[in-house]
C-alpha positions as CSV (number, residue, x, y, z in Angstrom):
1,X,-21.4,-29.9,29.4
2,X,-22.8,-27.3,26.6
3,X,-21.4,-26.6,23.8
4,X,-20.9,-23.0,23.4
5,X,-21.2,-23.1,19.5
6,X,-24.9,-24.5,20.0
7,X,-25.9,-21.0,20.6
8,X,-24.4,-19.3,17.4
9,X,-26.1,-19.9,13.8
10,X,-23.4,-20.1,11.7
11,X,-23.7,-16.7,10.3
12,X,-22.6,-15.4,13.6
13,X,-19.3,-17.8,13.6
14,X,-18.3,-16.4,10.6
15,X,-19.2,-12.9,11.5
16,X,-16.5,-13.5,14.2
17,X,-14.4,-15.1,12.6
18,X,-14.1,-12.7,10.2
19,X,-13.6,-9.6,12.6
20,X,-11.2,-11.6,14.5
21,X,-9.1,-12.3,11.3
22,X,-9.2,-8.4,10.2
23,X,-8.4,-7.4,13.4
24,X,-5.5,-9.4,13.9
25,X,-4.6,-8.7,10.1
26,X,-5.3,-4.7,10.3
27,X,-3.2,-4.7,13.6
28,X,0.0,-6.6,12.2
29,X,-0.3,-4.1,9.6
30,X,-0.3,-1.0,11.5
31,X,2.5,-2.6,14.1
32,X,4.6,-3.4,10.8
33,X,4.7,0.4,9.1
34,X,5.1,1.8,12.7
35,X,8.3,-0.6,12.6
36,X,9.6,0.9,9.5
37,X,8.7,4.3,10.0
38,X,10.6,3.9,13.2
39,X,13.5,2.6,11.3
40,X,13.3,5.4,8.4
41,X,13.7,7.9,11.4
42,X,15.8,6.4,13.0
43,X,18.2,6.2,9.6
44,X,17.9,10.0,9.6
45,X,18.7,10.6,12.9
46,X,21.7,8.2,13.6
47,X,23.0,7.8,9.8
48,X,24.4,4.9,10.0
49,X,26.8,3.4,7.5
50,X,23.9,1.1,6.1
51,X,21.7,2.8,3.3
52,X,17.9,3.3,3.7
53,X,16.7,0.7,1.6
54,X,19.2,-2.0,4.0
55,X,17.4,-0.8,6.8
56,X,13.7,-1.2,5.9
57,X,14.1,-3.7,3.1
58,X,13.6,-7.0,5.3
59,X,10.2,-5.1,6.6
60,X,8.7,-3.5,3.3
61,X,8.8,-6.7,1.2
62,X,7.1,-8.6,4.0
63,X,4.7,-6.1,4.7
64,X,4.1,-4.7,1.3
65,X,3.5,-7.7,-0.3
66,X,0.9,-9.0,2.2
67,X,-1.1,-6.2,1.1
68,X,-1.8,-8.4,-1.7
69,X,-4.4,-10.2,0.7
70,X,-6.8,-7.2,0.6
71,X,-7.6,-7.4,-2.7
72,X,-9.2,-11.2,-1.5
73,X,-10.8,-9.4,1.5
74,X,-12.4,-7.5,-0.9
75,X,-13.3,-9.8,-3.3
76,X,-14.4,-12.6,-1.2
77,X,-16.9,-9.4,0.3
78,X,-14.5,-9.5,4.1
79,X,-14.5,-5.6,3.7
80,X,-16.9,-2.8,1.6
81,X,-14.1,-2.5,-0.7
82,X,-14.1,-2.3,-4.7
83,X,-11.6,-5.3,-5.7
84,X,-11.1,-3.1,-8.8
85,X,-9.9,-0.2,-6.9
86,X,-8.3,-2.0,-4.7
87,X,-6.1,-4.1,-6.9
88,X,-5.0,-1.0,-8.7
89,X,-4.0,1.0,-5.5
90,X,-1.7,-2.3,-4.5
91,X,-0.6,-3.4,-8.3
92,X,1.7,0.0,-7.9
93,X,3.4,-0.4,-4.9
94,X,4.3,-3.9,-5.2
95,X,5.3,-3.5,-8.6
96,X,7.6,-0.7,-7.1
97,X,8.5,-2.7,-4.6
98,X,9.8,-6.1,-6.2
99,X,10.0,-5.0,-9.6
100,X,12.2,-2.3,-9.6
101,X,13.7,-1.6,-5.8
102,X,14.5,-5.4,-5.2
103,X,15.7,-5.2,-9.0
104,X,18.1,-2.2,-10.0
105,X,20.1,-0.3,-7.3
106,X,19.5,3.0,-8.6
107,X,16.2,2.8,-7.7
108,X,17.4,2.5,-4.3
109,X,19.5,5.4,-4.5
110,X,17.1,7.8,-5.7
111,X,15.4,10.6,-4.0
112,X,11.9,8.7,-4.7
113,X,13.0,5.9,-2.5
114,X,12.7,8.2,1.3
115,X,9.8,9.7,-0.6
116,X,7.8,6.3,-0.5
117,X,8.6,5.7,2.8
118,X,7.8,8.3,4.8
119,X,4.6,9.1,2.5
120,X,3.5,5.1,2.7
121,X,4.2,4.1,6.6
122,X,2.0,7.1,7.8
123,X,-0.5,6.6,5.3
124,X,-0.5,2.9,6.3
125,X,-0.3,3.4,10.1
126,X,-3.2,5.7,9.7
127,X,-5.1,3.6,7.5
128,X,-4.8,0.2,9.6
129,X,-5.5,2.0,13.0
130,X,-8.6,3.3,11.5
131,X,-9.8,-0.2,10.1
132,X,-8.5,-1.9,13.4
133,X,-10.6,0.4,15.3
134,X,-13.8,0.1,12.9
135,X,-14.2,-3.4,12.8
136,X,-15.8,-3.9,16.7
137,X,-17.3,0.1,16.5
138,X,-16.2,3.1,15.2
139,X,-12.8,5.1,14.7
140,X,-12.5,8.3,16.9
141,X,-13.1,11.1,14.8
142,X,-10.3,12.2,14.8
143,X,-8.6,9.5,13.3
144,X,-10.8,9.4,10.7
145,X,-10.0,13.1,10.2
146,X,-6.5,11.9,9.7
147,X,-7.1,9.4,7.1
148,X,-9.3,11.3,5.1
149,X,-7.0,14.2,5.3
150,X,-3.4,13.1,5.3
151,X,-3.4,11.8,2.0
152,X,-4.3,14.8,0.4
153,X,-0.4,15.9,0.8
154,X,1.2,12.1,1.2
155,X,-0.8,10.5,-1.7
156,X,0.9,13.0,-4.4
157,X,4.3,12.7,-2.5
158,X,4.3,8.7,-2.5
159,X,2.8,9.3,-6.7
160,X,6.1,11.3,-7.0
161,X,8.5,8.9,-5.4
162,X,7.0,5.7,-7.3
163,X,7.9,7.8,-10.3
164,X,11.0,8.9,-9.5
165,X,12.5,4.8,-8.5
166,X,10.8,4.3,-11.3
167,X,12.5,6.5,-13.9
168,X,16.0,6.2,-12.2
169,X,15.7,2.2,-12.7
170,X,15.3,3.0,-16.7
171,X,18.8,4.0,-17.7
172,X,20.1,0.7,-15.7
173,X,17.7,-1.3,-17.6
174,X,18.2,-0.4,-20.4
175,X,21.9,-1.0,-20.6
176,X,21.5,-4.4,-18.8
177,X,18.8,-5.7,-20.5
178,X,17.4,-7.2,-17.2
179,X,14.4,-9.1,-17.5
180,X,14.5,-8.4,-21.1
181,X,14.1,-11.0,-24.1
182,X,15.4,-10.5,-27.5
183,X,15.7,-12.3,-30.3
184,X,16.3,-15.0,-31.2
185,X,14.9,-16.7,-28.2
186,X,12.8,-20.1,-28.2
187,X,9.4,-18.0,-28.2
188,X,10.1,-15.8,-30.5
189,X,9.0,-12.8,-28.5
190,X,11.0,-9.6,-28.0
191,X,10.1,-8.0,-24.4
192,X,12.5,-4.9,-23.0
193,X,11.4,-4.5,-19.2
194,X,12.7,-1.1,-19.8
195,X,9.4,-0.3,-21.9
196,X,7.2,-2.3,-19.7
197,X,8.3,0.6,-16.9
198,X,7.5,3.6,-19.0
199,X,4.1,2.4,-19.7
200,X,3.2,1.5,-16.4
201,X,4.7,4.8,-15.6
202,X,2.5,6.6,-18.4
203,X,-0.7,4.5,-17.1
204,X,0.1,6.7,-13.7
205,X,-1.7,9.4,-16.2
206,X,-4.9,8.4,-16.5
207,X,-4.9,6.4,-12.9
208,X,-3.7,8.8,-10.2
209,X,-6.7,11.3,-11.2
210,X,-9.3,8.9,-11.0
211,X,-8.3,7.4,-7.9
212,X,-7.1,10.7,-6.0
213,X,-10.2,11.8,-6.9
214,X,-12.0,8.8,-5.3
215,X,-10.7,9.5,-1.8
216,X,-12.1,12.8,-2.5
217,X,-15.3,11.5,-2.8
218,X,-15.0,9.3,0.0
219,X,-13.5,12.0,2.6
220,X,-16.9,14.2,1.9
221,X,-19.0,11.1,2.2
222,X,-17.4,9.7,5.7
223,X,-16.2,13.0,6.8
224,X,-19.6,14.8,6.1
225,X,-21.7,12.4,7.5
226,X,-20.1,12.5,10.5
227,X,-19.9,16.2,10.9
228,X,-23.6,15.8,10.4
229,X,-23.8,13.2,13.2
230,X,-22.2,15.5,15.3
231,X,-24.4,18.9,14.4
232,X,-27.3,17.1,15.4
């Protein structure tokens, strides 16, 4: 009997391997958002006696963090992606996620916090579906439309509500002293969490421009080209 794998160098089992893996990665994804986008509407539309953040919690952490994974896609070259870029666009969000929602309630309570998630599970839907599609041929147009469009409105919304969670975790903080150190401790270090958040809210400053900027870019390079394709 032949063996199949006889007739692929092993270039090709990797190539296969690879879109296999990002299309079963890329698809949990977008099944994962749609899940808690589901669940933020459905909070709106039943109100139940739960709060948002009960709801989706269970589902955001797990889905959040395994974002963290892309930035080894891109580093390990299994997508086109700067590990840079992409490391900075994730650093955020998990930060907001298990740094200061899974840490001070307030956060929770906030007007940032429905923000978030209505401007990240569409973003994210959109996104996956796009890369889910691209990795045996090519998104539809117009799904690529969408995700070089949509966050022109949702990328400044999410921006805000990270903020927001952000700055209504700092009064708590700063009265607990959570995750803070003072002295005298054994290292002779003094750390207030509390200051950690308003830099990284102050590095938002010179961040969100360049990388707003970069999708920009990026919607007339994939967006133009194909318009081109399509003239011609």
């Amino acid at each position: 009997m032949v063996n199949i794998h006889e007739y692929f160098s092993d270039d090709q089992r990797r190539e296969s391997f690879k879109k296999r893996y990002l299309l079963f990665y890329n698809s949990i994804q977008t099944l994962g958002w749609g899940f808690i986008l589901y669940r933020v509407l459905n909070y709106y539309i039943s109100r139940p006696q739960e709060s948002l953040y009960d709801i989706v919690k269970c589902p955001l952490i797990t889905f959040q963090c395994l974002a963290f994974l892309e930035y080894y896609h891109a580093k390990y070259k299994l997508t086109k992606s700067n590990p840079l870029v992409t490391f900075q666009q994730i650093y955020s969000r998990i930060m907001v996620v298990c740094a200061v929602l899974m840490a001070v309630e307030n956060s929770r309570l906030s007007l940032g916090f429905p923000m978030i998630m209505f401007a990240w599970s569409i973003t994210e839907i959109i996104r996956y579906m796009t890369y889910s599609f691209g990795i045996y041929g090519q998104a539809p147009f117009s799904l690529t439309w969408l995700r070089y469009t949509t966050f022109i409105p949702l990328y400044p919304l999410g921006v805000t509500g990270e903020l927001l969670c952000m700055y209504a975790a700092i009064e708590d903080l700063k009265v607990s002293k959570q995750w803070s150190m003072e002295l005298p401790n054994k290292y002779n270090v003094v750390f207030y969490y509390h200051h950690y958040l308003i830099f990284s809210m102050l590095l938002y400053i010179p961040y969100f421009p360049k990388l707003y900027l970069h999708m920009f870019s990026q919607r007339r390079k994939v967006l133009g080209l194909n318009t081109s394709a399509k003239e011609k």
